[in-house]
C-alpha positions in Angstrom: -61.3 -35.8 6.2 -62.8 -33.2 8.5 -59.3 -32.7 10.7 -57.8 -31.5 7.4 -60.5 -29.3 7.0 -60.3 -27.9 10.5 -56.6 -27.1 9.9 -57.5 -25.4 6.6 -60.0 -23.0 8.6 -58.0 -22.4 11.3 -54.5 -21.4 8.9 -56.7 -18.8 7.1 -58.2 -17.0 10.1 -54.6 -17.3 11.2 -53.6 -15.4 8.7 -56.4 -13.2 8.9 -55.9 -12.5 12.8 -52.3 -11.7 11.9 -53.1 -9.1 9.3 -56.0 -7.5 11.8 -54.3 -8.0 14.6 -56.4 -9.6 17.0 -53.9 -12.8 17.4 -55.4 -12.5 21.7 -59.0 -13.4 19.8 -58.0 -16.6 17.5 -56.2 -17.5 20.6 -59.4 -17.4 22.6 -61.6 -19.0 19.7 -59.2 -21.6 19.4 -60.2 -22.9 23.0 -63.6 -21.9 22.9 -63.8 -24.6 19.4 -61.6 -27.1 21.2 -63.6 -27.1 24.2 -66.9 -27.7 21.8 -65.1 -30.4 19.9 -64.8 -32.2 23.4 -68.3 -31.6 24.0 -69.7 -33.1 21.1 -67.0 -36.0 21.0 -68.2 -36.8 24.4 -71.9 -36.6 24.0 -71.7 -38.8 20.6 -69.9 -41.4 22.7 -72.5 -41.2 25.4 -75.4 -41.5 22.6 -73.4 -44.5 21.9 -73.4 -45.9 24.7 -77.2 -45.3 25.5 -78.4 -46.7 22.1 -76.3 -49.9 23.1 -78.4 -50.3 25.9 -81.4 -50.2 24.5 
């Protein structure tokens, strides 16, 4: 559900971006929510992992 969602945000500031112009900044938030996205996928696994344990 959420990666429809994620795509629904990112097509309107798209769109917004193109209107504005600042296509160089949704470029650069588009990494910068990737890269956080990684983050959190990889500490979820880790809590995971660490409840398993114990």
């Amino acid at each position: 559900m959420n990666g429809w969602l994620y795509s629904l945000y990112a097509l309107i500031i798209a769109i917004i971006s193109i209107f504005t112009g600042e296509i160089v900044t949704f470029v650069m938030l588009g990494f910068i929510l990737i890269s956080l996205q990684n983050i959190h996928s990889t500490l979820k696994e880790l809590l995971k992992v660490n409840r398993e344990k114990n």
